[in-house]
LUMRODO-794366 format. One record per residue: x, y negated, z negated of N, C-alpha, C in turn; residue number from 1. Coordinates in steps of 0.05 Angstrom, whole numbers, padded with zeros to 5 digits, always signed. Example, Ala and Ser with C-alpha at 12.3 -4.5 7.8 and 13.67 -1.06 7.14 Angstrom:
<recs>
((+00264, +00114, -00156), (+00246, +00090, -00156), (+00264, +00066, -00156), 1);
((+00257, +00045, -00142), (+00273, +00021, -00143), (+00258, -00001, -00157), 2);
</recs>
This chain:
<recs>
((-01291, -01206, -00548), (-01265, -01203, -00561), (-01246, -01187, -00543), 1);
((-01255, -01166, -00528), (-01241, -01150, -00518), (-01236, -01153, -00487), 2);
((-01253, -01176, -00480), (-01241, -01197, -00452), (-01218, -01211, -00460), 3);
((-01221, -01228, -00480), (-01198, -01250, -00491), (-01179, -01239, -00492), 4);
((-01173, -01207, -00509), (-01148, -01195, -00512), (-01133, -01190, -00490), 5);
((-01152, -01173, -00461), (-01134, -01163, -00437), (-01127, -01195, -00425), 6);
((-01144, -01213, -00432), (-01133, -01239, -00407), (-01104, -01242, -00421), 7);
((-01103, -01245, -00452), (-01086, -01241, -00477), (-01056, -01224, -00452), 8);
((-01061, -01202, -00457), (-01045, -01178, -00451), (-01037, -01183, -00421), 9);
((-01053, -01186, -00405), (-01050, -01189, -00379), (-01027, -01220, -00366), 10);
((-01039, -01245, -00379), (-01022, -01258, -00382), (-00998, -01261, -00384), 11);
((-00990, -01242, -00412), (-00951, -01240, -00427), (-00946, -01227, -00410), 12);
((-00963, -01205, -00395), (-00945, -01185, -00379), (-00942, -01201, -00345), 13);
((-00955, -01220, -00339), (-00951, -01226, -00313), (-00926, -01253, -00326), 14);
((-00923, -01269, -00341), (-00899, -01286, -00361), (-00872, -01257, -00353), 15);
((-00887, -01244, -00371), (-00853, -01225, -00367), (-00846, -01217, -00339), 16);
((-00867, -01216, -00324), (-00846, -01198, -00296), (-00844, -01222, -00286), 17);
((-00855, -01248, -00285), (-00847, -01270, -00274), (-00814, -01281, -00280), 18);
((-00817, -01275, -00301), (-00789, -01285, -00322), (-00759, -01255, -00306), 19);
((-00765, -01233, -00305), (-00749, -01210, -00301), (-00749, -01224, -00265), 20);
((-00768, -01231, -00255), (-00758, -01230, -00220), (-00741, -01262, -00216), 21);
((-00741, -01278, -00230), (-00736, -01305, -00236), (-00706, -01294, -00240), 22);
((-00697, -01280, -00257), (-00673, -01276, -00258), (-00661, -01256, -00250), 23);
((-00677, -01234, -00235), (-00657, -01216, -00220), (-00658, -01238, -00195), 24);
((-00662, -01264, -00187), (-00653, -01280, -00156), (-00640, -01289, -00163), 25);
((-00629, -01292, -00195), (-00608, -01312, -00207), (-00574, -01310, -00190), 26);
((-00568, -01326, -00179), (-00548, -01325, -00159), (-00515, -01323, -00184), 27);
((-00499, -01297, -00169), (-00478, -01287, -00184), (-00459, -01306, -00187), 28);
((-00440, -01313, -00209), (-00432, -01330, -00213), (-00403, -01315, -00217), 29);
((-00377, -01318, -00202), (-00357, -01310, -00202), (-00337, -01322, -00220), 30);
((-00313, -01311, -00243), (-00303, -01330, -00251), (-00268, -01324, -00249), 31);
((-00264, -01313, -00224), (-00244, -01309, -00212), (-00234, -01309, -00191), 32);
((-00209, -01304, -00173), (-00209, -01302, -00147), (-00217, -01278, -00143), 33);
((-00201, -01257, -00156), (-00213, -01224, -00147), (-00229, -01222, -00157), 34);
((-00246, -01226, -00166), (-00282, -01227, -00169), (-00298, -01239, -00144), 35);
((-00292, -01258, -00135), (-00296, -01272, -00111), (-00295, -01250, -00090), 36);
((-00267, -01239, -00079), (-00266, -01228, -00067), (-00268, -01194, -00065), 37);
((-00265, -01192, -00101), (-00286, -01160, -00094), (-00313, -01160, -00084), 38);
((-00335, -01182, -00097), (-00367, -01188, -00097), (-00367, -01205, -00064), 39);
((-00357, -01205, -00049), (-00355, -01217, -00026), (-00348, -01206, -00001), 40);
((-00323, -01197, -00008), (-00304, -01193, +00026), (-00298, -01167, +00022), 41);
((-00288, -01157, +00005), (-00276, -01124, +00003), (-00296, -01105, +00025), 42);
((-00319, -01111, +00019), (-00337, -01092, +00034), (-00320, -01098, +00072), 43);
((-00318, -01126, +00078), (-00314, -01119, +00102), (-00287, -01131, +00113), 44);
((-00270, -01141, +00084), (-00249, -01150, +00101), (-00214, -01130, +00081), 45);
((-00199, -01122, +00097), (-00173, -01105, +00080), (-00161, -01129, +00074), 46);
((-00148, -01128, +00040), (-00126, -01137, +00027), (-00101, -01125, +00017), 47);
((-00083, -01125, +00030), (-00058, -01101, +00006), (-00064, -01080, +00019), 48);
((-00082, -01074, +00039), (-00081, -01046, +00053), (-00108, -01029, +00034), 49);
((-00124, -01041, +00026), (-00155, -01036, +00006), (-00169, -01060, +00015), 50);
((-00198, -01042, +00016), (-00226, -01056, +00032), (-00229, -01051, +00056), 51);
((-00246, -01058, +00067), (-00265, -01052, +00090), (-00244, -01056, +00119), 52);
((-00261, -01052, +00137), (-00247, -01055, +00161), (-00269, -01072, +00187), 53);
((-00287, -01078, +00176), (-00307, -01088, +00191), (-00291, -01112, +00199), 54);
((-00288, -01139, +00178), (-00265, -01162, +00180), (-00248, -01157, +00192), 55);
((-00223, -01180, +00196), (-00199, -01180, +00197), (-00183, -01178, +00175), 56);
((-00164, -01165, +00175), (-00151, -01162, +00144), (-00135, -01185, +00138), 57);
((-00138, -01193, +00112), (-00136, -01217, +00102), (-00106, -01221, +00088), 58);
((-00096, -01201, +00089), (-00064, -01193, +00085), (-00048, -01222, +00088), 59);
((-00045, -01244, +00088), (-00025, -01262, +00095), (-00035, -01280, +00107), 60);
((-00064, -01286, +00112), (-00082, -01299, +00124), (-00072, -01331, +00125), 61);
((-00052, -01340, +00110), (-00041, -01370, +00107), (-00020, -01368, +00132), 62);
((-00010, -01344, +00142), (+00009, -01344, +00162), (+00004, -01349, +00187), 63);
((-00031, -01339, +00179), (-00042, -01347, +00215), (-00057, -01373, +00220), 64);
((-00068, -01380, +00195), (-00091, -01398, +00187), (-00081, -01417, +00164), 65);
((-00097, -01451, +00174), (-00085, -01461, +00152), (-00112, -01471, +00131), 66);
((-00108, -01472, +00104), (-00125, -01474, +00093), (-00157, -01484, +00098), 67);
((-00144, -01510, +00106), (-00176, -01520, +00121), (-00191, -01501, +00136), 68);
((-00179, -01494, +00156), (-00193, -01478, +00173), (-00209, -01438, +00160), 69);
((-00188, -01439, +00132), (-00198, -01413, +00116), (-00222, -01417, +00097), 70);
((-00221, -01442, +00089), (-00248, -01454, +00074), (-00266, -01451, +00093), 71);
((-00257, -01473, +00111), (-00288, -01482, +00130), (-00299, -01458, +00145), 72);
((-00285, -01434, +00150), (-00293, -01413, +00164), (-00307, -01391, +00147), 73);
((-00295, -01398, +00118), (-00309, -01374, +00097), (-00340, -01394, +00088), 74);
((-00343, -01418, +00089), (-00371, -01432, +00076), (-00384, -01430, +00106), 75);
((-00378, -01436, +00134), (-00391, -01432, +00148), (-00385, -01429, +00173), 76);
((-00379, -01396, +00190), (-00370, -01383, +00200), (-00373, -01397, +00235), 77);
((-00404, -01400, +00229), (-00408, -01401, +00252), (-00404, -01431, +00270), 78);
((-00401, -01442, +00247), (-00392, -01469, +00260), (-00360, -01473, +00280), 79);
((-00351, -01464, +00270), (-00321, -01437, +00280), (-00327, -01427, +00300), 80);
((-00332, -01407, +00306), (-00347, -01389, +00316), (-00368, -01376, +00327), 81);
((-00387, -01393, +00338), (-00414, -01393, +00350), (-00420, -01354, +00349), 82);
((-00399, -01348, +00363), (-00416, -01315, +00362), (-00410, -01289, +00337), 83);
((-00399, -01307, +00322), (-00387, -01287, +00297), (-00394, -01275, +00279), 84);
((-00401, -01256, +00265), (-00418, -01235, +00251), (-00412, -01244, +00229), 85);
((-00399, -01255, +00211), (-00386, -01265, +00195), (-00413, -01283, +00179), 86);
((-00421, -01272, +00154), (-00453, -01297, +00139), (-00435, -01314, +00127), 87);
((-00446, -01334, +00124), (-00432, -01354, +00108), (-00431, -01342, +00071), 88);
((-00413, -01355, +00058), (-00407, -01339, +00038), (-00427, -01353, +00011), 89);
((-00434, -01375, +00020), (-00449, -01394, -00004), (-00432, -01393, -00032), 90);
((-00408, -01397, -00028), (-00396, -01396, -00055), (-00396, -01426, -00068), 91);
((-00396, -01428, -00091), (-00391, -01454, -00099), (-00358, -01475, -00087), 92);
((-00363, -01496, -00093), (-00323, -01504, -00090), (-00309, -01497, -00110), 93);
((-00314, -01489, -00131), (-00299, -01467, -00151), (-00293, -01450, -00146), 94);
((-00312, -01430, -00141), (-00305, -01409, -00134), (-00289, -01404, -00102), 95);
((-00294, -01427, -00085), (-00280, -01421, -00055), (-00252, -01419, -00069), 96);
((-00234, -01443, -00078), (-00214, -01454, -00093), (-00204, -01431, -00108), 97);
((-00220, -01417, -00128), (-00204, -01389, -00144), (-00202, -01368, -00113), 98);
((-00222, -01363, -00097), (-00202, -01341, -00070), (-00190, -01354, -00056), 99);
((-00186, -01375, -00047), (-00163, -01394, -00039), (-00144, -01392, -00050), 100);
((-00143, -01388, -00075), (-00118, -01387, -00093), (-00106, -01362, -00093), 101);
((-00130, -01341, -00096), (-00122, -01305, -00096), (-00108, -01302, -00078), 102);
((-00119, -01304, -00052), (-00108, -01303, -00022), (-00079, -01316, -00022), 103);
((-00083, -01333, -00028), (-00048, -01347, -00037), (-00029, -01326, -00043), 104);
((-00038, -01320, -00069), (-00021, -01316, -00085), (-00016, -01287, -00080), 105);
((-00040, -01269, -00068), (-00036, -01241, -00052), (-00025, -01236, -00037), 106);
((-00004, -01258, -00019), (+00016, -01267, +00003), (+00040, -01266, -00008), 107);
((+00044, -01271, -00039), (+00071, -01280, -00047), (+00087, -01247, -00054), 108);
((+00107, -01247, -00055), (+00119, -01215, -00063), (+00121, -01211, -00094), 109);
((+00115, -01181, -00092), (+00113, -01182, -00128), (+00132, -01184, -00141), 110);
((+00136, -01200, -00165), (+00159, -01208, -00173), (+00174, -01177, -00188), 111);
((+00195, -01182, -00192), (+00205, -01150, -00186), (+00228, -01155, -00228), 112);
</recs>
């Protein structure tokens, strides 16, 4: 009886931490541009004069760069760039499209 119970016990408990590590890999799901680019770039790239300095600051980034080339360099850097420190961002095309859009719209002047 008291084999049955720990296989019992031992079981739910290897179910549950299976179930808890299953979903702490669960990949973050953004549902904004500045979500995107807080959970992403802040750490290494400046916007507005806030975030990192590792990047290039992303301040107006449509002035130097044209879209295509801001997608295809944020999903995969190195294709761009053979020697560039830059990880690819694995964002969905939703989510590239909402910081595409942020970045946009972080270019335009505040309406006054």
């Amino acid at each position: 009886m008291w084999g049955l119970l720990h296989r019992k016990q031992f079981a739910f408990l290897l179910s549950l931490l299976l179930l808890i590590s299953f979903s702490a890999c669960k990949r973050r799901e953004y549902t904004s541009g500045d979500a995107v680019f807080q959970g992403k770039c802040v750490k290494c790239h400046k916007l507005n004069s806030e975030g990192g300095t590792k990047g290039p600051d992303l301040t107006g980034i449509f002035s130097k760069k044209d879209e295509n080339y801001v997608r295809n360099y944020t999903q995969d850097p190195r294709s761009l760039k053979a020697d560039g420190t830059m990880p690819p961002s694995n964002l969905s095309d939703h989510e590239l499209d909402m910081l595409v859009q942020y970045l946009k719209e972080q270019a335009r002047p505040a309406a006054q």
